[in-house]
Rosetta silent file (secondary structure, phi, psi, omega in degrees, C-alpha in Angstrom):
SEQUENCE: XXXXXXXXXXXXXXXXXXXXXXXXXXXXXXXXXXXXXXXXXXXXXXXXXXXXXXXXXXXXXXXXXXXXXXXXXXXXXXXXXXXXXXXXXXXXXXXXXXXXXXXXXXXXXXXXXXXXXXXXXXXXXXXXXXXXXXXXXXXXXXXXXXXXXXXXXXXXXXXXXXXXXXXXXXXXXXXXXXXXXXXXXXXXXXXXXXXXXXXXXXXXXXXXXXXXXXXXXXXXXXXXXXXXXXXXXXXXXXXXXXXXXXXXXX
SCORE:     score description
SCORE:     0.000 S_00000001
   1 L     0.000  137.003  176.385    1.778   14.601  -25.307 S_00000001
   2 L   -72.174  149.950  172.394    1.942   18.199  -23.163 S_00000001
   3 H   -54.347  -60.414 -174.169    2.435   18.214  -19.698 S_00000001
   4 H   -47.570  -41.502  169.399   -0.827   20.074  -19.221 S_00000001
   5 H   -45.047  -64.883 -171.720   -2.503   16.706  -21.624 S_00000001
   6 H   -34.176  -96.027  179.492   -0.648   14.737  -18.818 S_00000001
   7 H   -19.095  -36.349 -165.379   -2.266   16.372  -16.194 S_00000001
   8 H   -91.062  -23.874 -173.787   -5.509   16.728  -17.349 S_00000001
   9 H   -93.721  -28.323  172.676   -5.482   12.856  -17.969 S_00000001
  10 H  -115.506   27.647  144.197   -4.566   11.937  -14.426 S_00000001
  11 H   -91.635   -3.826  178.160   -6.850   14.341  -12.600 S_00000001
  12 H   -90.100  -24.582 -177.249   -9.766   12.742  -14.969 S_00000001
  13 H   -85.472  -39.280  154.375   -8.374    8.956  -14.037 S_00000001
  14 H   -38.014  -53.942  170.630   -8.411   10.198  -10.543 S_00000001
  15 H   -45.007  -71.416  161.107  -11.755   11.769  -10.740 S_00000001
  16 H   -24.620  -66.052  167.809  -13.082    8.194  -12.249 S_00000001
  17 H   -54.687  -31.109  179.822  -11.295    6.334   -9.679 S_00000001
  18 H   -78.007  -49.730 -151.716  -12.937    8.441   -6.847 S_00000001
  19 H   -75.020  -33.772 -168.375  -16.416    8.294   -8.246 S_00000001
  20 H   -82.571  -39.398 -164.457  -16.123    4.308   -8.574 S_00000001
  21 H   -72.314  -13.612 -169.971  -14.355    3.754   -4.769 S_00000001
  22 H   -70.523  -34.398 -167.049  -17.439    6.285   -3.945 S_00000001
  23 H   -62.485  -84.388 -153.884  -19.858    3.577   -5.847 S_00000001
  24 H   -58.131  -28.022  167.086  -18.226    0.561   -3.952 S_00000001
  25 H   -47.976  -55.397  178.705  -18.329    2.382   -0.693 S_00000001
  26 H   -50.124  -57.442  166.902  -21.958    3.266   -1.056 S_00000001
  27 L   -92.261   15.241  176.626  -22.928   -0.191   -1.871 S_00000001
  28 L  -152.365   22.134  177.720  -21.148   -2.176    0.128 S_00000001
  29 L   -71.773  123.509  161.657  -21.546    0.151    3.628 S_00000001
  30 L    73.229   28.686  144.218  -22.040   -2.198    6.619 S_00000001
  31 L  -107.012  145.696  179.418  -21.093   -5.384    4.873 S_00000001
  32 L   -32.313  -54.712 -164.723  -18.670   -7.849    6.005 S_00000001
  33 L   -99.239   40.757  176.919  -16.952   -8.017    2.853 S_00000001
  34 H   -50.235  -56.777  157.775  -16.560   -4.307    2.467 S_00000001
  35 H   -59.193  -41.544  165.146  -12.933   -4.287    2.712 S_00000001
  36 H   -78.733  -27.256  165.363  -12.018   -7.077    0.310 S_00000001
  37 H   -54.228  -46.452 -170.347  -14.320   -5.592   -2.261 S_00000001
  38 H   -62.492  -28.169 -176.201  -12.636   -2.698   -1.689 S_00000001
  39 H  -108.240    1.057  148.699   -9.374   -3.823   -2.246 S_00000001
  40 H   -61.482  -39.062  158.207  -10.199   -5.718   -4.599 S_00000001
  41 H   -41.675  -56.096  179.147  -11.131   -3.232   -6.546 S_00000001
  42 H   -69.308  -35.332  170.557   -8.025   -1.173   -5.959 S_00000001
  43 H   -38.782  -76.279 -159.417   -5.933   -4.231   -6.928 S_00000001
  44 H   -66.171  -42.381  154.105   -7.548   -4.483   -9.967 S_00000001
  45 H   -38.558  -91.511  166.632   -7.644   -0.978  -11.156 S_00000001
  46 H     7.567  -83.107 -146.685   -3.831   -0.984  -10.477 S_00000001
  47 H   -93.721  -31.367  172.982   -2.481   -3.812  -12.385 S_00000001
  48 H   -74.926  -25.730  170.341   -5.016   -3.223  -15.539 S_00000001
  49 H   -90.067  -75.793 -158.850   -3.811    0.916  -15.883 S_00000001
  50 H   -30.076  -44.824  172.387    0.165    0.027  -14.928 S_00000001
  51 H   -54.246  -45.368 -134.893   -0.148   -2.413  -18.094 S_00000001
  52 H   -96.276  -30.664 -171.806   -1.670    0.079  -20.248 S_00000001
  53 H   -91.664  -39.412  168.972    0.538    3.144  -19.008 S_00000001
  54 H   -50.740  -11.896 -168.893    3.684    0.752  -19.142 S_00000001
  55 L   -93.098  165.228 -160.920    3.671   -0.037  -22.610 S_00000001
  56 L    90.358  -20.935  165.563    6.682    0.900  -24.339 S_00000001
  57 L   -54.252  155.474  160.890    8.357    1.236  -21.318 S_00000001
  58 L   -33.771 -173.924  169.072   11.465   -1.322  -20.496 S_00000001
  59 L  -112.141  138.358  170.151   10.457   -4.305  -18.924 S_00000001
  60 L   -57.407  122.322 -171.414   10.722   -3.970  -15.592 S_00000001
  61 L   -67.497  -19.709 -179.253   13.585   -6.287  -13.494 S_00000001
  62 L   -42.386  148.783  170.892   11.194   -7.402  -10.766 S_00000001
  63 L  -155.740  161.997  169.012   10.628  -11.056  -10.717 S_00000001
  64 L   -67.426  136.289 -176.885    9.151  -13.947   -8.353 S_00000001
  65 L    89.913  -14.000  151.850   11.603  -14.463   -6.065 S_00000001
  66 L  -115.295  133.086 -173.697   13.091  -11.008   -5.372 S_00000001
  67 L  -122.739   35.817  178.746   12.868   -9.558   -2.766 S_00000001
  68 L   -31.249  -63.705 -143.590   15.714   -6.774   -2.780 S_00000001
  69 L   -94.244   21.924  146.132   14.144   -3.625   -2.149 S_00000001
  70 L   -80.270   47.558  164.623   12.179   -5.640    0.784 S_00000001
  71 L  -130.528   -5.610  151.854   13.760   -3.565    3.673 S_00000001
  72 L   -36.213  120.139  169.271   12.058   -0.354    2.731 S_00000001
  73 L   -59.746  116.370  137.949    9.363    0.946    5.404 S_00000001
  74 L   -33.631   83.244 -176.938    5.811    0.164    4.001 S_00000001
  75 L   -68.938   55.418  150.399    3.124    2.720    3.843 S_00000001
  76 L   -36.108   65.771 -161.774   -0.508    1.659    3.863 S_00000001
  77 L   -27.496  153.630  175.223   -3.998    2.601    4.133 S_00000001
  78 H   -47.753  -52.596  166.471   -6.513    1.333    7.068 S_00000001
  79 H   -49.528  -70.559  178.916   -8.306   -0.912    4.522 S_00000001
  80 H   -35.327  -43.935 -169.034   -4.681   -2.355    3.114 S_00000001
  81 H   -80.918  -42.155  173.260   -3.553   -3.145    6.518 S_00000001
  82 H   -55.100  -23.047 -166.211   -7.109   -5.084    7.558 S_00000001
  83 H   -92.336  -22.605  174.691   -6.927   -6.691    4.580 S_00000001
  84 H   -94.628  -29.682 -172.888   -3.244   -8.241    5.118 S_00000001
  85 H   -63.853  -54.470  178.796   -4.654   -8.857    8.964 S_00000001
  86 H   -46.274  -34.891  166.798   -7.266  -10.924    7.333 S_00000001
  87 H   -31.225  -61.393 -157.095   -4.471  -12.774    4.435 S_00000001
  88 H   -49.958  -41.581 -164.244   -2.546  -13.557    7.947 S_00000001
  89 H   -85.006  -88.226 -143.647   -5.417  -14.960    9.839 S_00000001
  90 H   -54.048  -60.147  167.371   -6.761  -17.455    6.957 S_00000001
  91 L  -102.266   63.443  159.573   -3.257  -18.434    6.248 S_00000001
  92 L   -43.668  -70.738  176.875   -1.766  -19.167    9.615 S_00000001
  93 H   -49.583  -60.385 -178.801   -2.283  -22.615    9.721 S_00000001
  94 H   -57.934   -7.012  174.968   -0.989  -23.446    6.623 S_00000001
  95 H   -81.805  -58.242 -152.967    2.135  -21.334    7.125 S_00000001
  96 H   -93.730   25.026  132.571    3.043  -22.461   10.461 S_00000001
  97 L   -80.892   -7.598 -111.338    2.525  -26.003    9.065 S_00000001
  98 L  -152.764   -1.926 -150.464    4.812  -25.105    6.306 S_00000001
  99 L    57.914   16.306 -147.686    7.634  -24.147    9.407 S_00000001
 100 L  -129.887  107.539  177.565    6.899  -20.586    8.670 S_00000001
 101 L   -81.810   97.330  169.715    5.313  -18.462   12.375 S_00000001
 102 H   -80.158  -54.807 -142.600    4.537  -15.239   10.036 S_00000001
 103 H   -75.485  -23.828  144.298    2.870  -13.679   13.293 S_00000001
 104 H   -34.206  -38.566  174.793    6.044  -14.442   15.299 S_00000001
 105 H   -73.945  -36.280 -168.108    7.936  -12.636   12.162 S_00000001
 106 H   -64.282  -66.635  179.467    5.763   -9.967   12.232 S_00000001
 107 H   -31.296  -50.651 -174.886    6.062   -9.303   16.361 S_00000001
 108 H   -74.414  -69.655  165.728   10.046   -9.265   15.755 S_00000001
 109 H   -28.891  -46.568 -174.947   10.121   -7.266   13.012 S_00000001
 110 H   -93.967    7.544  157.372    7.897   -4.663   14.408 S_00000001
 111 H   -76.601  -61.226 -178.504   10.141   -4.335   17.624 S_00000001
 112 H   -73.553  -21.074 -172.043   13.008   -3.765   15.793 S_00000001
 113 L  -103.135   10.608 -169.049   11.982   -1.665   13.206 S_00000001
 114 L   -94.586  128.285 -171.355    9.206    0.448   14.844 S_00000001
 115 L   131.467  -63.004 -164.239    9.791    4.341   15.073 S_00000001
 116 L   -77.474  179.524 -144.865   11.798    4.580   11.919 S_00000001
 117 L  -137.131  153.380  169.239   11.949    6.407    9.153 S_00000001
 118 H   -15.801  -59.366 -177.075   12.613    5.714    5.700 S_00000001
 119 H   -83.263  -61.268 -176.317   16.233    6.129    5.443 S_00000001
 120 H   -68.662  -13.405  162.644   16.389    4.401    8.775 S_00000001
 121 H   -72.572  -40.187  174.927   14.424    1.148    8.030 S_00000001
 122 H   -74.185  -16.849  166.874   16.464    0.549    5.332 S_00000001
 123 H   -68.135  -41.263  177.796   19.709    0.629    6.877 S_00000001
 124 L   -52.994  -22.052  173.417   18.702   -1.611    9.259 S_00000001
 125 L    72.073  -12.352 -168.050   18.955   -4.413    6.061 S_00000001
 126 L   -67.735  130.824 -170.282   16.051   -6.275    7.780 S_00000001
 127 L   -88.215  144.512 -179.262   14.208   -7.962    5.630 S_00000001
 128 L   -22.206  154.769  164.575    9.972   -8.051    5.207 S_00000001
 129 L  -101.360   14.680  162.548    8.841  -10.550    7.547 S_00000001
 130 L  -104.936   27.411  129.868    6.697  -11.949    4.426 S_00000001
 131 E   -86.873   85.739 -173.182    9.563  -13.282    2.927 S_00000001
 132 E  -117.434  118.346 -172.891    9.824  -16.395    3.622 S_00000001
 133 L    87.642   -2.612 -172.719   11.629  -19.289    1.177 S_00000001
 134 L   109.899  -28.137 -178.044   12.463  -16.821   -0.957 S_00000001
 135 E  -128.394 -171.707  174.848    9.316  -15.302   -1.755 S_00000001
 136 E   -69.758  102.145 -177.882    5.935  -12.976   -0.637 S_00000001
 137 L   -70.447   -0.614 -167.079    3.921  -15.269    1.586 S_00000001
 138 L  -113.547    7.183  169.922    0.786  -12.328    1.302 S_00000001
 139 H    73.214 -145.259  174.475    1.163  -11.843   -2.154 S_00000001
 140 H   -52.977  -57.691  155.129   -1.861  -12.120   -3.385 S_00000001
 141 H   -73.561   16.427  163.287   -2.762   -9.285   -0.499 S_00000001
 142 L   -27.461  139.330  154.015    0.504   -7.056   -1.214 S_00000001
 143 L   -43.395  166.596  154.512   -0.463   -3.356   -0.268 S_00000001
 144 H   -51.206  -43.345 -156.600   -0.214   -0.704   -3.502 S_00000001
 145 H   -69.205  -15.253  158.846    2.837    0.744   -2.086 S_00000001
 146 H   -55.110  -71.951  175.318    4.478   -3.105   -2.983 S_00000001
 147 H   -39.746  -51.556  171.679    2.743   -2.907   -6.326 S_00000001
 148 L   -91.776   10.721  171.539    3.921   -0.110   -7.341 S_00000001
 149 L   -79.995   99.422 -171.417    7.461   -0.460   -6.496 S_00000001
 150 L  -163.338  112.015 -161.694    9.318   -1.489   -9.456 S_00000001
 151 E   -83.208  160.989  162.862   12.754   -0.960  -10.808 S_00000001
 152 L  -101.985   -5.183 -166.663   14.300   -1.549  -14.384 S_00000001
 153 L  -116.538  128.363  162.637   17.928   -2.359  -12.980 S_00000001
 154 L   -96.260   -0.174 -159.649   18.654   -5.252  -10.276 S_00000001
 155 L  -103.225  -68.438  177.064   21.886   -4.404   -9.967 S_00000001
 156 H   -49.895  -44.416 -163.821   21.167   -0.931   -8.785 S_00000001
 157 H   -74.414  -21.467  160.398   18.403   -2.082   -6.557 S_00000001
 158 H   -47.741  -40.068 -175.544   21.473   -4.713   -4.704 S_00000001
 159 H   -91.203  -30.946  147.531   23.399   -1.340   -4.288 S_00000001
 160 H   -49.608  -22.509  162.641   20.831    0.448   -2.850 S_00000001
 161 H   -80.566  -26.822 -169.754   20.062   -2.266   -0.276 S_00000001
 162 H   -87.033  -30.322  173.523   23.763   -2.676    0.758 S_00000001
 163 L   119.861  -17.800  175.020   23.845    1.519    0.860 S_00000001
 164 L   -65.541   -7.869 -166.404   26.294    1.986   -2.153 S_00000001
 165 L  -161.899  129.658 -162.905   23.707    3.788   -4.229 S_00000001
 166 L   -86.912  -22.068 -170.309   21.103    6.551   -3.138 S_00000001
 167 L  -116.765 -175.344 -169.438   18.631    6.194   -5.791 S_00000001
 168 L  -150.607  144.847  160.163   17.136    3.085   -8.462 S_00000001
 169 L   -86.623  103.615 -146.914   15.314    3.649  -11.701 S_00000001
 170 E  -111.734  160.665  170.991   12.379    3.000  -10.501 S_00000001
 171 L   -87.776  119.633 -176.479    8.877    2.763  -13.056 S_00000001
 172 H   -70.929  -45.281  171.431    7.150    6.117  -13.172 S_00000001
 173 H   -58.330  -45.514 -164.686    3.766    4.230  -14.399 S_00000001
 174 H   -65.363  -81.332  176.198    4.117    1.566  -11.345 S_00000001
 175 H     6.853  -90.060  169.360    4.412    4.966   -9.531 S_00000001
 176 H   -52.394  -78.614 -145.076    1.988    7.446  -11.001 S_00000001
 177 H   -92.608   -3.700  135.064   -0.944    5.435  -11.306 S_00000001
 178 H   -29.405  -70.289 -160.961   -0.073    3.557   -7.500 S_00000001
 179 H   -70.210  -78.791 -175.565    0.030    7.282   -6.117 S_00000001
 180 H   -76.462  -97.255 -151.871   -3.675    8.039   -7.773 S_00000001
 181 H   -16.496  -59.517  165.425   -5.261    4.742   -7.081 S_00000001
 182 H   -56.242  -20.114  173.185   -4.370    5.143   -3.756 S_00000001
 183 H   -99.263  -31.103 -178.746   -5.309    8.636   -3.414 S_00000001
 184 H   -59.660  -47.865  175.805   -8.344    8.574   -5.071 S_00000001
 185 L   -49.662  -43.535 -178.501   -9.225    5.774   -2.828 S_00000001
 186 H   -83.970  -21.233  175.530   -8.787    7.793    0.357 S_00000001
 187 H   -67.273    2.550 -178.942  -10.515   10.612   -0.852 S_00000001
 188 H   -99.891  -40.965  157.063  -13.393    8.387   -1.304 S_00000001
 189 H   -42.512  -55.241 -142.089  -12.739    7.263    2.132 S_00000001
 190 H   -98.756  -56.625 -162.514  -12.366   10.548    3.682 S_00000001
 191 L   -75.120  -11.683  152.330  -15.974   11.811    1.868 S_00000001
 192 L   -95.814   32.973  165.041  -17.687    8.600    3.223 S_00000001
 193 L    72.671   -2.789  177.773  -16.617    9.124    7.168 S_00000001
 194 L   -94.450  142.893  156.291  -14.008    6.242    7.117 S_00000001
 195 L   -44.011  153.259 -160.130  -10.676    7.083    8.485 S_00000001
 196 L  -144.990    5.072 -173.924   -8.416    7.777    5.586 S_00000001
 197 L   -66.036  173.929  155.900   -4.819    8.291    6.912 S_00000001
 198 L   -89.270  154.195  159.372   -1.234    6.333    6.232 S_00000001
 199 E  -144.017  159.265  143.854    0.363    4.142    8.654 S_00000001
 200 L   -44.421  117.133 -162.324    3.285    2.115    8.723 S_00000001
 201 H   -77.054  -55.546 -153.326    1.835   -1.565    7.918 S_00000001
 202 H   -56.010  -50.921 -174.412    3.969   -3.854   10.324 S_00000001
 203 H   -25.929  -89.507 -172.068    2.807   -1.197   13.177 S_00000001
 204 H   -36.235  -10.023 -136.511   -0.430   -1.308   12.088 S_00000001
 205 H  -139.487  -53.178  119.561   -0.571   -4.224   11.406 S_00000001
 206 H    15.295  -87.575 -176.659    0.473   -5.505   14.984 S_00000001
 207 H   -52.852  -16.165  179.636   -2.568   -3.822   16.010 S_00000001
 208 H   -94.010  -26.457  169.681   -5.035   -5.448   13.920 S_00000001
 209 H   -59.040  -42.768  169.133   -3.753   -8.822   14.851 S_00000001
 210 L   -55.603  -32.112 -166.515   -3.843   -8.298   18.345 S_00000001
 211 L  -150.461  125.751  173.850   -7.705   -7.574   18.475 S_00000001
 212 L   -71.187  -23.160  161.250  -10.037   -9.216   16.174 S_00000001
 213 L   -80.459   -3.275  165.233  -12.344   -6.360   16.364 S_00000001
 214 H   -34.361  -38.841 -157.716  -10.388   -3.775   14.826 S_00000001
 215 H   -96.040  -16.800 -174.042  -11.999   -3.917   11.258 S_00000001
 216 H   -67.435  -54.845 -170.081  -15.694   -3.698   13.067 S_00000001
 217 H   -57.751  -57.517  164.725  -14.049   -0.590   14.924 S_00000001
 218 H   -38.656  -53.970  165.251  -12.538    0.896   12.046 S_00000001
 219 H   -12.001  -80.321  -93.851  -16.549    0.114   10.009 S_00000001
 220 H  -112.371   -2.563  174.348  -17.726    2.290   12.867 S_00000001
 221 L   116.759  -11.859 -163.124  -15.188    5.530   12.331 S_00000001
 222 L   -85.794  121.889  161.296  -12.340    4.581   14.776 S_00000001
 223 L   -60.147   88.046 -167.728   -8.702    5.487   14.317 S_00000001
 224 L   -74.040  -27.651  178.470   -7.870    1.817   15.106 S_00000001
 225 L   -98.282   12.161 -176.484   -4.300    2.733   13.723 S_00000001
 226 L   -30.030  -50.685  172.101   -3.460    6.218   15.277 S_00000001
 227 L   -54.995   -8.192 -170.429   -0.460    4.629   16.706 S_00000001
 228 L   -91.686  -39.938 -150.335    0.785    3.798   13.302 S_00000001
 229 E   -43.891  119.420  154.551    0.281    7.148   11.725 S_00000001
 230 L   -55.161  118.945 -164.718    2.734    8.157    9.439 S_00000001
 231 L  -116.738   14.948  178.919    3.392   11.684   10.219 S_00000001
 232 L   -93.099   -1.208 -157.941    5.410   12.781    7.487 S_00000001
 233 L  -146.455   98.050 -176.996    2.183   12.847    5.412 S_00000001
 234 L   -97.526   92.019 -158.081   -0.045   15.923    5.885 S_00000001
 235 H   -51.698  -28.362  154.734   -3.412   14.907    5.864 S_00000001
 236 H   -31.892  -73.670 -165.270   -4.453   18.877    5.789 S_00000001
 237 H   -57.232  -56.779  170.191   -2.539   19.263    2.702 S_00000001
 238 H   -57.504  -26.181  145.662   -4.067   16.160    0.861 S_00000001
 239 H   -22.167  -64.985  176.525   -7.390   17.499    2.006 S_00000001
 240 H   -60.357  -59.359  177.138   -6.990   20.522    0.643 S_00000001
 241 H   -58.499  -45.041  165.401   -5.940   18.912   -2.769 S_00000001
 242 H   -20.548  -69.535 -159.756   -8.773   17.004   -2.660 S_00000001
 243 H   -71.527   -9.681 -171.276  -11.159   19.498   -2.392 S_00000001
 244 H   -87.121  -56.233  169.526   -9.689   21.803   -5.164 S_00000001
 245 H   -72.366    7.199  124.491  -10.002   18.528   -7.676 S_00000001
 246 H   -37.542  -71.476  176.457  -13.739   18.108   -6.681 S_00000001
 247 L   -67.732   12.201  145.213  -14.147   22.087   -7.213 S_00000001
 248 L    82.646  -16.997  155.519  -12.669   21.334  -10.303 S_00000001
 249 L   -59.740  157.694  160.662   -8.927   23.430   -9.755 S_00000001
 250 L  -115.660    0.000    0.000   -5.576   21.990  -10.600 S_00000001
């Protein structure tokens, strides 16, 4: 396959993907369960192309029960992060029956780690504050940027957490089709009037906890996470890209 074949096949799975988050947008404006549709949706897209663009590939070392590469800063959409506030809030009880305070984990975590940058979250060694027991207590809500995180070596990904090694062989399909799912989504976002930015998730994620109306406010147009904003990520530029694949440039 040609690059240009490449290309041409993931501005058309992009294209798809936008026209369907445009669908679910459309049809599910000013319902409660706008957001879990939504991410359901995104989920599901995800893990059904990652299959189909993975085969032939290695098998990937990820397993239940590792959590190396969980000291990386987390990147997240408005929708991702409401969608983990909501995970948190249903399973509370059952957590902190369980011995496990995730919003106490969360609070600590996002004091020490808030502010920092890539290379500096990970130094810090601190681990997700949804690891607990050994594993993801959210799962089932991971963000994409989880999902698509996914090495072939475990060995490398140990030496990259302790700092002996800068890079991992990471899965370019896990990647790739993260990276458009995710973009496609906010550009679907951004053309229906919903904020459409990145944030840091614990940040962000703070804030949605704190005030049960955040997800109404967000509905309604509000940068509920502006404090979060990743700012390394130039909404201007993606904008821009957007609008050239709508008008049909590469």
């Amino acid at each position: 396959m040609t690059q240009d074949t490449e290309e041409d096949g993931a501005l058309a799975f992009f294209k798809a993907q936008h026209r369907a988050f445009a669908e679910t947008l459309a049809q599910r404006r000013g319902d409660d369960d706008m957001v879990p549709a939504l991410l359901a949706q995104a989920y599901s897209s995800f893990e059904g192309n990652v299959a189909e663009q993975a085969e032939g590939q290695p098998p990937i070392a990820c397993h239940k029960g590792c959590a190396t590469c969980c000291t990386i800063r987390v990147i997240a959409t408005a929708p991702e992060a409401l969608m983990v506030a909501r995970y948190v809030r249903t399973a509370d009880a059952a957590l902190k029956q369980a011995g496990i305070d995730l919003r106490q984990r969360i609070a600590e975590a996002d004091s020490a780690t808030r502010g920092a940058d890539e290379r500096q979250r990970v130094a810090l060694r601190r681990r997700c504050p949804f690891i607990a027991k050994g594993v993801c207590v959210i799962y089932p809500a991971r963000p994409l940027a989880c999902r698509g995180h996914a090495s072939y070596d475990k060995r490398a990904c140990a030496d990259a957490a302790a700092g002996r090694l800068d890079g991992i062989p990471l899965s370019m399909p896990h990647m790739m089709v993260r990276s458009l799912v995710q973009n496609a989504m906010q550009s679907a976002l951004r053309d229906a009037g919903y904020v459409w930015a990145a944030y840091e998730l614990i940040h962000a994620l703070s804030i949605a906890l704190a005030d049960e109306g955040c997800e109404a406010a967000w509905l309604a147009g509000a940068d509920v996470f502006a404090d979060a904003l990743v700012t390394g990520i130039s909404l201007d530029e993606m904008a821009n890209t957007f609008d050239r694949i709508h008008a049909g440039q590469k």
